[in-house]
C-alpha angles and dihedrals in degrees: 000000000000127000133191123242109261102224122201111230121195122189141169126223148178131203141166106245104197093103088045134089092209138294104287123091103264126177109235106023140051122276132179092227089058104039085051090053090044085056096041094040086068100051091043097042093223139079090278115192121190133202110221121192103244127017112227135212131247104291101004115122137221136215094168121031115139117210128187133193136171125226130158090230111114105219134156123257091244080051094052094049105038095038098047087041092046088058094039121093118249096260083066129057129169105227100183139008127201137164119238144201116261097257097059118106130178101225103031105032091054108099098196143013127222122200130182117204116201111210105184087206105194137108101266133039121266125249089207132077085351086164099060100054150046124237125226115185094192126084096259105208103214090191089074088037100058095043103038084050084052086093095060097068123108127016118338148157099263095190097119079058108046129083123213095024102165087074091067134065094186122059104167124110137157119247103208102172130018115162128161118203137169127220108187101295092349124091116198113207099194112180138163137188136157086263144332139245117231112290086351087131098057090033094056083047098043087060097042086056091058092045092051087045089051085240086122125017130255084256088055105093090053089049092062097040085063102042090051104195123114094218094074097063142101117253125291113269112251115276092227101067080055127109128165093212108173142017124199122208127165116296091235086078094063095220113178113254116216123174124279126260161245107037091002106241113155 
Protein backbone atom coordinates (compact mmCIF):
# COMPACT_ATOMS: atom_id res chain seq x y z
CA UNK A 1 0.00 0.00 0.00
CA UNK A 2 1.13 3.34 -0.51
CA UNK A 3 1.79 5.77 1.97
CA UNK A 4 2.53 9.72 1.84
CA UNK A 5 5.15 10.94 2.82
CA UNK A 6 4.64 12.40 6.61
CA UNK A 7 6.52 15.95 6.37
CA UNK A 8 7.72 17.71 9.34
CA UNK A 9 6.43 21.70 9.30
CA UNK A 10 8.03 24.33 11.66
CA UNK A 11 6.57 27.95 12.09
CA UNK A 12 6.85 30.82 14.13
CA UNK A 13 4.00 32.91 15.48
CA UNK A 14 2.89 35.83 17.59
CA UNK A 15 -0.27 36.49 19.21
CA UNK A 16 -1.89 38.84 21.90
CA UNK A 17 -2.80 36.91 24.38
CA UNK A 18 -5.33 39.10 26.42
CA UNK A 19 -8.37 37.27 25.06
CA UNK A 20 -6.57 34.11 25.70
CA UNK A 21 -6.32 31.64 28.87
CA UNK A 22 -3.07 30.59 27.98
CA UNK A 23 -1.50 28.79 25.38
CA UNK A 24 -2.55 25.03 26.06
CA UNK A 25 -5.96 23.28 24.42
CA UNK A 26 -8.38 23.61 26.99
CA UNK A 27 -12.35 22.47 26.72
CA UNK A 28 -14.40 25.25 27.50
CA UNK A 29 -12.10 28.60 26.81
CA UNK A 30 -9.96 30.05 24.16
CA UNK A 31 -6.58 29.13 23.80
CA UNK A 32 -4.03 30.14 21.44
CA UNK A 33 -2.90 26.35 20.81
CA UNK A 34 -6.46 25.59 19.68
CA UNK A 35 -7.38 28.44 17.89
CA UNK A 36 -3.93 27.85 15.91
CA UNK A 37 -5.04 23.82 15.09
CA UNK A 38 -8.61 24.98 14.17
CA UNK A 39 -6.69 27.51 11.42
CA UNK A 40 -4.02 24.91 10.24
CA UNK A 41 -6.56 21.87 10.25
CA UNK A 42 -8.32 23.68 7.22
CA UNK A 43 -5.30 24.30 4.97
CA UNK A 44 -4.04 20.94 5.65
CA UNK A 45 -7.61 18.98 5.44
CA UNK A 46 -6.89 16.98 8.29
CA UNK A 47 -6.88 17.34 13.09
CA UNK A 48 -3.81 18.84 12.96
CA UNK A 49 -1.91 19.20 16.60
CA UNK A 50 0.84 21.04 16.91
CA UNK A 51 3.91 21.01 19.65
CA UNK A 52 5.06 25.14 20.66
CA UNK A 53 8.32 25.90 22.63
CA UNK A 54 7.07 27.32 25.71
CA UNK A 55 3.75 27.10 26.98
CA UNK A 56 2.48 30.41 28.15
CA UNK A 57 0.16 31.50 30.83
CA UNK A 58 -3.64 33.31 30.66
CA UNK A 59 -2.95 36.87 29.29
CA UNK A 60 1.03 36.69 28.59
CA UNK A 61 2.18 37.51 24.46
CA UNK A 62 4.62 36.16 21.95
CA UNK A 63 6.53 37.46 19.44
CA UNK A 64 8.41 34.57 19.05
CA UNK A 65 6.95 31.20 19.72
CA UNK A 66 7.86 28.71 17.40
CA UNK A 67 5.26 25.80 16.77
CA UNK A 68 5.74 22.45 14.57
CA UNK A 69 3.47 20.04 13.35
CA UNK A 70 3.62 17.11 10.98
CA UNK A 71 0.80 16.33 7.91
CA UNK A 72 1.17 14.24 4.70
CA UNK A 73 -0.30 17.33 2.51
CA UNK A 74 2.29 18.66 0.23
CA UNK A 75 1.75 22.98 0.29
CA UNK A 76 3.91 25.72 -0.37
CA UNK A 77 5.30 27.62 2.10
CA UNK A 78 3.11 31.09 0.71
CA UNK A 79 0.48 28.79 0.94
CA UNK A 80 1.32 27.80 4.49
CA UNK A 81 1.56 31.37 5.69
CA UNK A 82 -1.40 33.35 3.71
CA UNK A 83 -4.07 30.25 3.93
CA UNK A 84 -3.59 29.37 7.91
CA UNK A 85 -3.49 33.47 8.61
CA UNK A 86 -6.44 34.04 6.44
CA UNK A 87 -8.34 31.71 8.64
CA UNK A 88 -6.57 33.15 12.20
CA UNK A 89 -8.16 35.83 14.15
CA UNK A 90 -6.46 39.28 14.24
CA UNK A 91 -4.71 38.79 17.92
CA UNK A 92 -2.43 35.73 15.87
CA UNK A 93 -0.34 36.05 12.91
CA UNK A 94 2.04 33.58 11.45
CA UNK A 95 5.27 35.57 10.69
CA UNK A 96 7.59 32.60 8.92
CA UNK A 97 7.18 28.62 7.57
CA UNK A 98 9.84 26.25 7.04
CA UNK A 99 10.15 22.70 6.61
CA UNK A 100 12.30 20.71 9.01
CA UNK A 101 14.25 17.45 9.44
CA UNK A 102 12.50 14.75 11.34
CA UNK A 103 14.37 15.18 14.57
CA UNK A 104 13.43 18.90 15.20
CA UNK A 105 11.02 19.65 17.73
CA UNK A 106 9.88 22.54 18.77
CA UNK A 107 10.01 22.05 22.80
CA UNK A 108 12.96 19.67 23.25
CA UNK A 109 15.32 20.54 20.44
CA UNK A 110 15.28 24.95 21.70
CA UNK A 111 18.41 25.59 23.75
CA UNK A 112 17.33 28.84 25.33
CA UNK A 113 14.42 31.03 25.89
CA UNK A 114 14.36 34.69 25.65
CA UNK A 115 11.41 36.94 27.45
CA UNK A 116 10.85 40.71 27.44
CA UNK A 117 8.87 42.19 30.35
CA UNK A 118 6.99 46.32 29.57
CA UNK A 119 6.74 48.25 32.60
CA UNK A 120 4.72 51.75 31.47
CA UNK A 121 6.54 53.50 34.50
CA UNK A 122 4.52 57.06 35.01
CA UNK A 123 2.29 58.39 37.31
CA UNK A 124 -0.94 57.59 35.66
CA UNK A 125 -2.17 54.64 33.75
CA UNK A 126 -1.95 54.52 29.71
CA UNK A 127 -4.71 54.66 27.54
CA UNK A 128 -2.56 52.57 24.82
CA UNK A 129 -1.69 48.88 24.57
CA UNK A 130 -3.08 48.64 27.92
CA UNK A 131 -3.16 45.25 27.36
CA UNK A 132 0.72 44.65 26.73
CA UNK A 133 2.14 46.16 29.83
CA UNK A 134 2.12 46.53 32.94
CA UNK A 135 1.78 49.92 34.72
CA UNK A 136 3.95 51.08 37.61
CA UNK A 137 2.97 54.49 39.18
CA UNK A 138 6.22 54.77 41.20
CA UNK A 139 9.77 56.21 39.83
CA UNK A 140 11.48 52.57 39.24
CA UNK A 141 15.16 53.11 39.66
CA UNK A 142 16.73 50.59 37.06
CA UNK A 143 20.39 51.22 38.69
CA UNK A 144 19.34 49.07 41.74
CA UNK A 145 17.46 46.83 39.36
CA UNK A 146 20.30 45.81 37.06
CA UNK A 147 22.65 45.24 39.75
CA UNK A 148 20.70 43.81 42.25
CA UNK A 149 19.47 41.36 39.32
CA UNK A 150 23.97 40.73 38.61
CA UNK A 151 23.61 37.52 41.12
CA UNK A 152 21.27 35.83 39.14
CA UNK A 153 23.43 35.11 36.43
CA UNK A 154 24.61 31.92 35.71
CA UNK A 155 23.20 28.53 37.06
CA UNK A 156 21.47 28.62 39.84
CA UNK A 157 18.83 26.97 42.10
CA UNK A 158 15.57 29.14 40.91
CA UNK A 159 13.02 27.68 43.99
CA UNK A 160 12.25 31.46 45.87
CA UNK A 161 11.00 32.17 42.16
CA UNK A 162 8.97 29.42 41.13
CA UNK A 163 5.07 28.76 41.87
CA UNK A 164 3.75 25.59 42.25
CA UNK A 165 7.06 24.01 43.25
CA UNK A 166 5.96 20.83 44.62
CA UNK A 167 5.32 19.75 41.06
CA UNK A 168 9.19 19.84 40.28
CA UNK A 169 12.07 17.93 41.46
CA UNK A 170 14.65 20.18 39.56
CA UNK A 171 14.92 23.50 40.13
CA UNK A 172 18.35 24.52 38.38
CA UNK A 173 18.57 26.62 35.25
CA UNK A 174 20.85 28.60 33.74
CA UNK A 175 20.17 32.29 33.48
CA UNK A 176 22.16 33.31 30.25
CA UNK A 177 20.90 37.31 29.65
CA UNK A 178 19.11 39.95 32.22
CA UNK A 179 19.30 43.49 31.24
CA UNK A 180 17.18 46.32 32.42
CA UNK A 181 16.89 49.28 30.29
CA UNK A 182 14.78 52.34 30.20
CA UNK A 183 13.24 54.09 26.92
CA UNK A 184 11.57 57.42 27.98
CA UNK A 185 8.33 55.99 30.46
CA UNK A 186 8.87 52.54 29.37
CA UNK A 187 11.22 50.04 31.21
CA UNK A 188 12.35 46.83 29.09
CA UNK A 189 13.16 43.79 31.31
CA UNK A 190 15.05 41.55 28.57
CA UNK A 191 16.16 38.35 29.97
CA UNK A 192 17.29 34.96 28.74
CA UNK A 193 18.12 31.48 30.30
CA UNK A 194 18.24 27.52 28.95
CA UNK A 195 14.50 27.19 30.55
CA UNK A 196 12.20 28.55 33.23
CA UNK A 197 10.67 27.47 35.99
CA UNK A 198 6.78 28.15 36.25
CA UNK A 199 6.02 31.85 36.72
CA UNK A 200 10.16 32.35 37.27
CA UNK A 201 9.92 35.26 34.66
CA UNK A 202 7.19 37.48 36.53
CA UNK A 203 8.63 36.30 39.96
CA UNK A 204 12.20 37.53 39.19
CA UNK A 205 10.15 41.07 37.94
CA UNK A 206 7.82 41.28 40.60
CA UNK A 207 10.95 41.54 43.06
CA UNK A 208 12.89 43.80 41.04
CA UNK A 209 9.79 46.16 41.16
CA UNK A 210 9.93 46.25 44.86
CA UNK A 211 13.72 46.76 44.86
CA UNK A 212 13.44 50.31 41.83
CA UNK A 213 10.44 51.66 43.98
CA UNK A 214 12.96 51.31 47.59
CA UNK A 215 10.23 48.84 48.83
CA UNK A 216 13.35 45.94 49.12
CA UNK A 217 16.62 46.67 49.17
CA UNK A 218 19.47 46.23 46.24
CA UNK A 219 20.67 43.03 48.49
CA UNK A 220 17.36 41.78 48.26
CA UNK A 221 17.38 39.29 45.00
CA UNK A 222 20.55 37.34 46.52
CA UNK A 223 18.80 37.13 49.68
CA UNK A 224 16.09 35.17 48.19
CA UNK A 225 18.24 33.03 46.01
CA UNK A 226 19.60 31.84 49.04
CA UNK A 227 16.82 31.49 50.97
CA UNK A 228 15.15 29.50 48.20
CA UNK A 229 11.72 29.46 49.09
CA UNK A 230 8.94 31.24 46.99
CA UNK A 231 6.95 32.38 50.09
CA UNK A 232 9.15 34.80 50.92
CA UNK A 233 8.77 36.88 47.82
CA UNK A 234 7.27 39.66 46.64
CA UNK A 235 3.90 39.10 43.94
CA UNK A 236 4.09 37.93 40.92
CA UNK A 237 4.55 40.63 38.29
CA UNK A 238 1.36 41.08 36.11
CA UNK A 239 1.03 38.49 32.98
CA UNK A 240 0.14 41.20 30.64
CA UNK A 241 3.71 43.37 30.50
CA UNK A 242 5.09 39.59 29.44
CA UNK A 243 6.36 38.43 25.89
CA UNK A 244 8.30 35.34 25.04
CA UNK A 245 10.07 37.02 22.27
CA UNK A 246 12.70 34.72 21.01
CA UNK A 247 13.79 30.92 21.07
CA UNK A 248 17.15 29.76 20.28
CA UNK A 249 17.86 26.11 18.75
CA UNK A 250 21.06 24.91 17.11
CA UNK A 251 22.03 26.61 14.01
CA UNK A 252 22.21 23.19 12.11
CA UNK A 253 18.37 23.39 11.93
CA UNK A 254 18.37 26.91 9.60
CA UNK A 255 15.72 28.40 11.27
CA UNK A 256 14.94 31.67 10.03
CA UNK A 257 16.16 34.68 12.57
CA UNK A 258 13.71 37.94 12.77
CA UNK A 259 14.27 40.73 15.13
CA UNK A 260 13.41 40.68 18.31
CA UNK A 261 10.07 42.45 19.90
CA UNK A 262 8.47 44.14 21.39
CA UNK A 263 10.20 47.64 21.44
CA UNK A 264 13.31 46.25 18.92
CA UNK A 265 16.36 46.59 20.81
CA UNK A 266 19.17 44.08 19.64
Amino acid sequence: MFHKKINKIAMCIEYDGSQYYGWQRQQTVPSVQETLENALSKIADHSVNVFCAGRTDTGVHSTGQVVHFETNIERNINAWISGVNSNLPNNISVLWVKNVSSEFHARFSAIARRYRYIIYNYPFRPAILINGLMHCRHSLNINKMQYSSRCLLGEHDFSSFCDSSHQLKNFERNLIHLEIIRLGCYVIIDIKANAFLYHMVRNIVGNLIDIGIGKKPSSWMQTLLSLKNRIFGSATASAKGLYLVEVDYPKYFHLPKLSVGPLFLQ
